[in-house]
C-alpha positions in Angstrom: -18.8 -27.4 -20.9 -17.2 -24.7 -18.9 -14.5 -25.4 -15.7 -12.8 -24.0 -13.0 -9.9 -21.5 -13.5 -7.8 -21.3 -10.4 -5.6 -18.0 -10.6 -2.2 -16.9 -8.4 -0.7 -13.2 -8.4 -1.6 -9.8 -8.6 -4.4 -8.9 -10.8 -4.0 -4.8 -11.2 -0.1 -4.5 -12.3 2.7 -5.9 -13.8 4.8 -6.8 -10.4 8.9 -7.3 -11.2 9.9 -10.3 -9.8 6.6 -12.0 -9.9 3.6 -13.7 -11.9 0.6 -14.5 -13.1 -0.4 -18.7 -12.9 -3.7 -19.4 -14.2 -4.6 -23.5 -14.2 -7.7 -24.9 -15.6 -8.3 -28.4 -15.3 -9.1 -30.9 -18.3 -9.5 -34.3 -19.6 -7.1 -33.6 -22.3 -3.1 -33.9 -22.1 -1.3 -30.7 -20.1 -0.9 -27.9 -22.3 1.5 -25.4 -20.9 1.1 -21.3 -22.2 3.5 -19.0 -21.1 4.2 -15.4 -21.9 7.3 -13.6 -20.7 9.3 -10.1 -21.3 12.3 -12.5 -20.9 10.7 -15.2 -23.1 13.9 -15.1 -25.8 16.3 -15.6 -23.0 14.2 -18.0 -20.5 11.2 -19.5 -22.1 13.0 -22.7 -22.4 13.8 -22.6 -18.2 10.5 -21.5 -17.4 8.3 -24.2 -20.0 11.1 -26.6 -17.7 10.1 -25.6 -14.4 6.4 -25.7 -15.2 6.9 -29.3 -16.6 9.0 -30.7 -13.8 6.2 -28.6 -11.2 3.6 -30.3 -12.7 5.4 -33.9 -12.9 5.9 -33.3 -9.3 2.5 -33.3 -8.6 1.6 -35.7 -10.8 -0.7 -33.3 -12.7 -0.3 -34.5 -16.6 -4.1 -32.7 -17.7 -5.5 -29.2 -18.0 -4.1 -26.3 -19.2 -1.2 -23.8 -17.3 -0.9 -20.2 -18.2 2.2 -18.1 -16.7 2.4 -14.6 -17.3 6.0 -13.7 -16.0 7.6 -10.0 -15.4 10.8 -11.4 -14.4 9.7 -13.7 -11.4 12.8 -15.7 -9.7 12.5 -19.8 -9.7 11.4 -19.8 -6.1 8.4 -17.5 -6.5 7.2 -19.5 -10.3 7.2 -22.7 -8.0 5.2 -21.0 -5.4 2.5 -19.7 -7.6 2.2 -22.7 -9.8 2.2 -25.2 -6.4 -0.9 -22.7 -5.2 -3.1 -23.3 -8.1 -2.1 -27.0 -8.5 -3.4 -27.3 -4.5 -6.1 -25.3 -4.9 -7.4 -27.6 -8.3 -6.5 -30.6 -6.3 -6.7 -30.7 -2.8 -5.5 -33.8 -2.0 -1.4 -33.0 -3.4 0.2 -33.1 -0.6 2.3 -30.0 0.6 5.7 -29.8 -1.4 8.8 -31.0 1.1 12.2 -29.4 1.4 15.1 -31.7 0.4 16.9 -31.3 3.4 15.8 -29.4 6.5 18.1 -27.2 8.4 16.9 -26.1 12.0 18.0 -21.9 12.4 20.1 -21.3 15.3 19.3 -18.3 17.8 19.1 -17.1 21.4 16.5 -15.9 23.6 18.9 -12.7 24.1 20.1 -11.7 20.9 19.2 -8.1 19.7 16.0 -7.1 18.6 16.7 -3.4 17.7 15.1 -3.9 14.6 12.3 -5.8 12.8 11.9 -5.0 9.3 8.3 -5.7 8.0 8.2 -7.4 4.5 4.7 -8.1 2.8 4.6 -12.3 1.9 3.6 -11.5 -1.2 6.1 -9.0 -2.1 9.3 -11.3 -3.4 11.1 -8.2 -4.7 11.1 -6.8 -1.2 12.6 -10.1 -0.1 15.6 -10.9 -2.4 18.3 -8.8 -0.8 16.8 -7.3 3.0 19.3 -8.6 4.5 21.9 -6.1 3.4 19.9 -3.4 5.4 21.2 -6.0 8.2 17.8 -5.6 10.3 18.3 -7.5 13.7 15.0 -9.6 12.4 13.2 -9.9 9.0 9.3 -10.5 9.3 8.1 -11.7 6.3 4.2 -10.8 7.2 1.2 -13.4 6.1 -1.4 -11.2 7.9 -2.6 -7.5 7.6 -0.4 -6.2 4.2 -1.5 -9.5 2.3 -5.3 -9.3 0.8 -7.5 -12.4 1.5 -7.3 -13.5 -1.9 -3.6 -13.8 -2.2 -3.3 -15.5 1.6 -2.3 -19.0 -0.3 0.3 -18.0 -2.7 1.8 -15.6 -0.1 2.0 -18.7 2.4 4.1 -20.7 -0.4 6.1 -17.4 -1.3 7.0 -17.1 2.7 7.9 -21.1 2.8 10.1 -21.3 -0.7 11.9 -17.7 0.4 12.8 -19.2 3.3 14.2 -22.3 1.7 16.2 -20.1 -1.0 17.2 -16.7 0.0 20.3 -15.8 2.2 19.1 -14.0 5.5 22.6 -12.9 6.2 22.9 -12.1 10.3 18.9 -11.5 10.6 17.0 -13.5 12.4 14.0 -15.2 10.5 10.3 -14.4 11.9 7.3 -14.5 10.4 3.7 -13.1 11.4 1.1 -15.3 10.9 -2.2 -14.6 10.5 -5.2 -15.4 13.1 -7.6 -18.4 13.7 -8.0 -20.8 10.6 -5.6 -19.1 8.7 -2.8 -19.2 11.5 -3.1 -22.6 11.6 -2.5 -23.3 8.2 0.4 -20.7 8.3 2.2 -23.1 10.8 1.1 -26.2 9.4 3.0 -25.3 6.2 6.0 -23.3 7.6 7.2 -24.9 11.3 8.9 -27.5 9.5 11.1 -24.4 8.0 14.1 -22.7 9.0 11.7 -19.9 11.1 13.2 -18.4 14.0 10.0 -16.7 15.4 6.4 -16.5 14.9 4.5 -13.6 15.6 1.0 -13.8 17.2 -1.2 -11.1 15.9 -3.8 -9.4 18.2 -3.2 -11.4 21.1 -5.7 -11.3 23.9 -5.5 -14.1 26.6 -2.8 -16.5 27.7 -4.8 -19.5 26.2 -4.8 -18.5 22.4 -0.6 -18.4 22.8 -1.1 -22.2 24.9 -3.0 -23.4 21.8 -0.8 -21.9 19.2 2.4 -23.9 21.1 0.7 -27.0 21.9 -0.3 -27.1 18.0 3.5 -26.0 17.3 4.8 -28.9 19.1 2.5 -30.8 17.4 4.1 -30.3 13.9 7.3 -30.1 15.4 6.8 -33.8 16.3 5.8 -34.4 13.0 8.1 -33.0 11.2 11.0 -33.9 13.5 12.0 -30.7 14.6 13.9 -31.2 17.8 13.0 -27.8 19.4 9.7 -25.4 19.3 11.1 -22.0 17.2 10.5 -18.9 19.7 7.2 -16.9 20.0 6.2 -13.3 19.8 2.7 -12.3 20.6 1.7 -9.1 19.7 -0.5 -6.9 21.8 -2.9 -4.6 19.9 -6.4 -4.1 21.9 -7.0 -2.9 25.4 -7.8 -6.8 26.6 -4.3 -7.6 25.4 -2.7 -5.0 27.5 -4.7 -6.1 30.4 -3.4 -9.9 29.8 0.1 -8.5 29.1 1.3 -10.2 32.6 -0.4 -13.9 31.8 0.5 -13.8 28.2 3.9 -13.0 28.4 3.8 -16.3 30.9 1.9 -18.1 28.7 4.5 -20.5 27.0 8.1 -21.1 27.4 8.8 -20.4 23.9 8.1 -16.4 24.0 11.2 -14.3 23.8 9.8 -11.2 23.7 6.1 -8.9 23.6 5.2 -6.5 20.8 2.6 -4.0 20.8 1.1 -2.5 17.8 -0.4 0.9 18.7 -2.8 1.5 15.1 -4.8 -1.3 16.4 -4.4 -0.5 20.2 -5.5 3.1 19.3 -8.5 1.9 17.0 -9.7 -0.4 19.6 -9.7 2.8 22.8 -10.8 5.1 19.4 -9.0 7.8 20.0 -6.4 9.0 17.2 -2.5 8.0 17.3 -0.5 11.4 18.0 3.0 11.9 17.8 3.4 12.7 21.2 1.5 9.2 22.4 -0.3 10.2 25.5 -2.9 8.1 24.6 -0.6 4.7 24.8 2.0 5.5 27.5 0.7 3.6 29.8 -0.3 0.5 27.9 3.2 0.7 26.5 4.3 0.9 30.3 2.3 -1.9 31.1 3.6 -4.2 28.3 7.5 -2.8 29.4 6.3 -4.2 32.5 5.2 -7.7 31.6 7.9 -8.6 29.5 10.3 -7.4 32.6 8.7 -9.7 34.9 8.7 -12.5 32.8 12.3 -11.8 31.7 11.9 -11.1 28.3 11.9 -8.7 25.7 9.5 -5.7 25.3 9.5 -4.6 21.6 7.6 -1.2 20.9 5.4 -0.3 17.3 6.3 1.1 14.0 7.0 4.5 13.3 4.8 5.1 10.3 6.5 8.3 8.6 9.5 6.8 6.7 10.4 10.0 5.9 10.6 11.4 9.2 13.9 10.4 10.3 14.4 13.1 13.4 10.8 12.0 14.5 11.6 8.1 14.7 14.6 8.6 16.5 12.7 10.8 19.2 10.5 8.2 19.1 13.4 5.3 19.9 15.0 7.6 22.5 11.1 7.4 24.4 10.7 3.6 23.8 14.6 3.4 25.5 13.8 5.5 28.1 10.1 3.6 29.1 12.4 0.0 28.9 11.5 -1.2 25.4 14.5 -3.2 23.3 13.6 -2.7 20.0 11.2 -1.3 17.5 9.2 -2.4 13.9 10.4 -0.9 10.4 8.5 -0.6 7.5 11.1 0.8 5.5 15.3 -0.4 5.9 16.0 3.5 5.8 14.8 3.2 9.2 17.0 0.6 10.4 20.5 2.3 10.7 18.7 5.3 12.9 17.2 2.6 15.2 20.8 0.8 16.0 22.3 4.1 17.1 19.7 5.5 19.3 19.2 1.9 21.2 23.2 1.7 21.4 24.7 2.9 25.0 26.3 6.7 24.4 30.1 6.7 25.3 29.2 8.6 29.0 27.2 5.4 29.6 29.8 3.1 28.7 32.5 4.5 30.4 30.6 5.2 32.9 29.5 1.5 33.3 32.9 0.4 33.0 34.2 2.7 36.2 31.0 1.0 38.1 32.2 -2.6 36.7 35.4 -2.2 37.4 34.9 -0.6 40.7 33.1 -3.7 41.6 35.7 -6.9 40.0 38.0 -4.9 42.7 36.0 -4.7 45.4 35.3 -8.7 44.9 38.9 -9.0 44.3 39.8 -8.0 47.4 36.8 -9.9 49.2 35.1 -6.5 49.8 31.0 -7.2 50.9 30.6 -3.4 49.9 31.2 -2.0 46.7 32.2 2.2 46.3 32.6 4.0 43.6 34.0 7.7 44.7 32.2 8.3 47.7 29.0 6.8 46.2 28.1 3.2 47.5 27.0 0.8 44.5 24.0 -1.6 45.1 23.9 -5.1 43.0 21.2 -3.7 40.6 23.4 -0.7 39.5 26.4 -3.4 38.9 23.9 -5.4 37.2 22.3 -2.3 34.9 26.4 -1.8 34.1 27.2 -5.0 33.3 24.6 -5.2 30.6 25.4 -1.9 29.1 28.7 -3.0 28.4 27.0 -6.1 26.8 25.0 -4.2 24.8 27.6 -1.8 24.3 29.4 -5.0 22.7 26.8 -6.4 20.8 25.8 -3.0 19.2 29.5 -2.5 18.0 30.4 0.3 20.5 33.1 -1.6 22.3 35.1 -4.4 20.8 34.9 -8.2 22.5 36.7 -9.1 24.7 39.3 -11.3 23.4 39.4 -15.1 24.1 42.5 -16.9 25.3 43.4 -20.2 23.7 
């Protein structure tokens, strides 16, 4: 009699920091195989973990096989709880001890959001030291349909174990079905944003946060993490005004330009002709709606004169910030969207100029012989903040 083998991790190499988990079920009492380069050092932790994984679940038949190249504890439970679920469907979905809502803002910076495969622990352990304004760990396009499972429990236990130092914690889920199951495991975790892949109409972001404050109900989560949808087809750029309306949870629009381009089917260029005014439009829609417009990736990580001529276009059109695939790309990022010193101190004569004038209960507002209208105050006033929050000018200091 033959049964089922249910299988977790990459089949072609030998990944560092990860696993093979290989679970076939049986009438006889758990047997538990494992082979590891560290086996001397560890076997008697791992052979632990597997037991006290398995007692968790309640699974005391069958037999577990673990092939570990150096995996950490958080990715051995998340590959051994994927085939347990998948041989038993009815185990219910491992609970965090204690949950821990994350604390952001609608206006924090966004520079920089640096793109991290779920299935990719090694890439996870220590991004945070590149100190990307945001760290997506990505469920949908750079993880294969066959590892969609384990990557969803990789995402859920690295967010539960690993120190995200400043970033803010996103993740990208993936469409439909899938999506769903992303947020049924994950809203009750310490996510800052989700990202809403291909995005086409106002009523796919409603359903998504209706279904959000669903499990956030269930789960006791007191407030609905924030909301990103992603714009990546001509339709979505048409919607961009409704969607970025859609829900009160979306902080900001993000546009992905491979897909926009594939979906027109004309090629991506350098010079982006072909996506100025969908990018425009976006800049646009995120403006009305008071929120932030994030642009694409720049794909050549090697290119770093080419990605900052792209951030100093994506500043000029309006954007905020911009997608990394590599942390090389973040430092370049931060210092083309922070204010130059002529715009600072400019800013500060206009800011100044205008405390004075309000000082003195002045209705007009003079800089020189120039007159200043509210806007260009405004536009000032949030250099210098940006100015501030990018490092370029110290805060002010509080008086106690």
């Amino acid at each position: 009699m033959t049964h089922t083998s249910f299988s977790s991790g990459p089949l072609v190499d030998r990944p560092r920091s990860d696993l093979r988990v290989s679970y076939i079920p049986g009438s006889e009492p758990l047997s538990i195989e494992i082979s590891s380069k560290v086996m001397t050092n560890f076997g008697d932790a791992l052979q632990a973990q597997a037991e006290a994984k398995c007692a968790a679940f309640k699974v005391n038949t069958g037999t577990l096989r673990l092939e570990d190249f150096g995996a950490f504890p958080f990715v051995i439970d998340a590959r051994i709880e994927t085939v347990l679920r998948e041989a038993y469907p009815d185990i219910q979905k491992s609970l965090s001890e204690s949950q821990t809502w994350p604390v952001t803002t609608r206006d924090r910076l966004r520079r920089s959001r640096l793109y991290i495969p779920g299935n990719q622990p090694k890439l996870m352990i220590n991004a945070y030291i590149h100190e990307p304004d945001g760290i997506i760990l990505d469920l949908e396009d750079s993880v294969s349909p066959g590892e969609k499972s384990s990557a969803r429990l990789i995402v859920r236990n690295a967010l539960r174990t690993l120190d995200f130092g400043r970033s803010e914690r996103m993740v990208r889920i993936n469409q439909g079905a899938l999506g769903k199951e992303d947020l049924r495991e994950l809203v009750s975790e310490a996510v800052d944003v989700f990202l809403i892949p291909k995005v086409e109409s106002a009523q796919e972001i409603q359903e998504v946060y209706r279904f959000v404050k669903e499990l956030c109900e269930q789960c006791g989560r007191p407030e609905s993490p924030f909301l990103m949808p992603i714009l990546e087809s001509a339709r979505g750029i048409l919607h961009a005004e409704e969607i970025a309306t859609a829900s009160p949870a979306i902080v900001a629009l993000a546009i992905g330009l491979e897909d926009y381009t594939a979906d027109l089917g004309v090629p991506r260029t350098p010079e982006g002709r072909e996506s100025l005014w969908a990018r425009s439009m976006l800049v646009n829609a995120a403006r009305s709606a008071g929120i932030q417009a994030i642009d694409t990736v720049f794909s050549d990580v090697q290119d770093e004169a080419g990605l900052r001529a792209s951030v100093q276009e994506a500043k000029s059109l309006g954007f905020d910030g911009k997608g990394c695939i590599h942390p090389r790309q973040i430092r370049p990022i931060h210092e083309e969207f922070a204010p130059d010193l002529e715009a600072v101190k400019k800013a500060q004569a206009i800011v100044t100029a205008f405390e004075e004038a309000t000082a003195k209960g002045l209705g007009v507002v003079s800089l020189g012989s120039k007159m200043i209208d509210p806007p260009v105050v405004a536009r000032a006033q949030f250099t210098l903040e940006l100015a501030r929050k990018s490092g370029v000018l110290p805060e002010p200091e509080t008086i106690e």
